[in-house]
N, C-alpha and C positions, 0 to 999 in steps of 0.2 A: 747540412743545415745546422747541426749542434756537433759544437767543438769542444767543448766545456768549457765555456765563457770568455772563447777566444773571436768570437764573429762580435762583431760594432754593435749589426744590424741583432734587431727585436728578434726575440726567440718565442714569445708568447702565444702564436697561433701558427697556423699552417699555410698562408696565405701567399709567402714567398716559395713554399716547395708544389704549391698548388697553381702558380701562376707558372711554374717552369713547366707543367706538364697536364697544362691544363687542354690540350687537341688530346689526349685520353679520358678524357671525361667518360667516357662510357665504358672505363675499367670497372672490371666486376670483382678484382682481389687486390686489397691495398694493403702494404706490408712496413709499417712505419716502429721498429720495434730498434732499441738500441742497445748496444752491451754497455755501455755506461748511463748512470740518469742525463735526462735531456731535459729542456724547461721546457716542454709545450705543455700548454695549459688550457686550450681550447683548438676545437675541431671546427670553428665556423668556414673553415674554408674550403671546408669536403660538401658545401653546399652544387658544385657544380658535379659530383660523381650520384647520378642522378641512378644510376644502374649498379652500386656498388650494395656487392653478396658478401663480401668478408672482409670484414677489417678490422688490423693487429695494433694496437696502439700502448704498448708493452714497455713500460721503464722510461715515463717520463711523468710529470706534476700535475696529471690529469685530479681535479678535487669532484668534490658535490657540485659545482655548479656547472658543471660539462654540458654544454648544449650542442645536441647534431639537430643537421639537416635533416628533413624529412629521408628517410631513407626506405621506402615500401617494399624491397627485396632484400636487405640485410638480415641474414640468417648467423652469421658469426660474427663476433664482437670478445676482444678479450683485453682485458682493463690492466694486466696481470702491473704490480709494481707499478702502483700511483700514490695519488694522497685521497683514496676516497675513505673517508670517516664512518663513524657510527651512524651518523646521520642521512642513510640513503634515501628515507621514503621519497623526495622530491623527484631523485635520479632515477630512481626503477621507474616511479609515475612518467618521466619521461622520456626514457624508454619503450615503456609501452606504448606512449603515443607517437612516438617517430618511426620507431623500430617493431610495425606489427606484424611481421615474419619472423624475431628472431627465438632463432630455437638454441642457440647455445650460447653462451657466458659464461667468463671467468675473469674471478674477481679479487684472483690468488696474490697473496702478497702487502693487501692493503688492509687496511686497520679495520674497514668492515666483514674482514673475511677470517673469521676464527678458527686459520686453520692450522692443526698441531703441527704441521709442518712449517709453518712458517710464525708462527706464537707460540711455545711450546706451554705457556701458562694456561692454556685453553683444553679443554678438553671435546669430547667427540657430542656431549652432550648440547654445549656450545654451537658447535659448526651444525649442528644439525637444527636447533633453535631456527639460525641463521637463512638456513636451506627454507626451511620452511615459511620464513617473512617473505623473501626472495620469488619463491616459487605464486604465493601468494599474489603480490604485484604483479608474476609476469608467468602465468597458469600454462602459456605456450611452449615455455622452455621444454628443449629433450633433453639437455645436456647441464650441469651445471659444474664450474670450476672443472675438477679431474673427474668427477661422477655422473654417470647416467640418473636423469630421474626416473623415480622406479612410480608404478602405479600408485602403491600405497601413499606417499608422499605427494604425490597431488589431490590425495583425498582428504591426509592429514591438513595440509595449508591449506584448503578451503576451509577445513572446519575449525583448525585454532591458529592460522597464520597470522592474522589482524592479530594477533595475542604475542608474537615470538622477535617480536622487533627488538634487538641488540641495541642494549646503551651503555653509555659510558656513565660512572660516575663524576658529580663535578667536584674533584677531591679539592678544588683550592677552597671552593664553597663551604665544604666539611669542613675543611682545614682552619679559617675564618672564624664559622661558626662554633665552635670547640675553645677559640682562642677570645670569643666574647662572651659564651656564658662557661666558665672552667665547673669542672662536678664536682660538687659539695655532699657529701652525705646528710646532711644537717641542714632544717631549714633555714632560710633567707634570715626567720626575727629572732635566731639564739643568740643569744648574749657570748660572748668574745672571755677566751680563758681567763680573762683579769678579771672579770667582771661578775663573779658568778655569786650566788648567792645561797644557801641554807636554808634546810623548813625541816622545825622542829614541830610534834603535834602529836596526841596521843589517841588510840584508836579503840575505842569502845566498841564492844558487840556484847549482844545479848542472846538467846537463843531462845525462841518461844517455840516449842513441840508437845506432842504428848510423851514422846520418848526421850530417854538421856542421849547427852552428845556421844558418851562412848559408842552408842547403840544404834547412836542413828544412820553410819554405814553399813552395818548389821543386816544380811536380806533374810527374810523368814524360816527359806530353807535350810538357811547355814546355821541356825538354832537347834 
């Protein structure tokens, strides 16, 4: 199906390797995973594997807006080397709801998955952030990316997962904003180094007490 952009025909969904073998419709293990990236970019055509318990869909341009068939026995699913972003809450939500058997995911490889093997700028405090949004959305999971979920971890993301969602910053935004208002130490209405001015002016004090000024930081004891 994917040659590296030597086929005419469309690469963008599955529909032409789904119509060749489509009298298996009631395959329960689909193995669609490439050693080089491939451009499939959606699954609408695994609408007819109506029985389908495991499916690899592994090093091709799957993003956030990945939509499956309802699938009520898919238990495995691994996303591993896509384009899935910061931005999963929609995909887990949709998962949940197509996918409400599945117990393992992995999501190794792609920009939502902060993991030191595969980001080394990331650290372990990160990935676990991560796990715990994840888990959050999909409380069924046993498995997630290389790790088992462990008890505690399903107890932590019910209680601060809504909290642990991974984002990006929008550094062009910063980048923008930096470049329209530049930092000034100095307020906005200071007059410009040509322009400055002098003040001359003489300052009177008097000192009304009962005691002299020498004395008057003087404390009693110190007498």
């Amino acid at each position: 199906m994917c040659e590296r952009g030597r086929e005419e025909r469309s690469r963008d969904d599955l529909s032409p390797l789904c119509s060749v073998i489509k009298r298996n419709g009631k395959a329960k293990r689909l193995l669609l995973f490439f050693l080089f990236p491939c451009h499939c970019r959606s699954l609408a055509g695994l609408k007819m594997f109506t029985e389908l318990e495991e499916l690899v869909v592994d090093n091709n341009q799957l993003g956030n807006d990945l939509q499956l068939p309802r699938l009520p026995n898919l238990h495995t699913l691994t996303l591993n080397k896509n384009q899935i972003s910061f931005e999963t809450r929609a995909l887990l939500e949709h998962l949940a709801d197509v996918t409400p058997s599945l117990q393992y995911l992995s999501l190794l490889g792609n920009e939502a998955c902060p993991n030191q093997l595969v980001n080394p700028d990331k650290d372990e405090d990160d990935y676990q952030r991560y796990r715990y949004f994840v888990l959050y959305k999909l409380p069924n999971l046993k498995f997630l990316d290389s790790r088992k979920v462990t008890k505690n971890e399903v107890i932590e993301a019910g209680a601060r997962g809504a909290f642990m969602k991974v984002v990006k910053p929008k550094s062009e935004a910063v980048r923008s904003e930096n470049r329209q208002l530049p930092y000034t130490p100095l307020p906005r209405g200071s007059r410009d180094a040509k322009n400055h001015k002098g003040v001359f002016a003489k300052c009177r004090y008097i000192y009304y007490g009962k005691h002299s000024e020498g004395n008057r930081f003087i404390r009693n004891d110190q007498l």
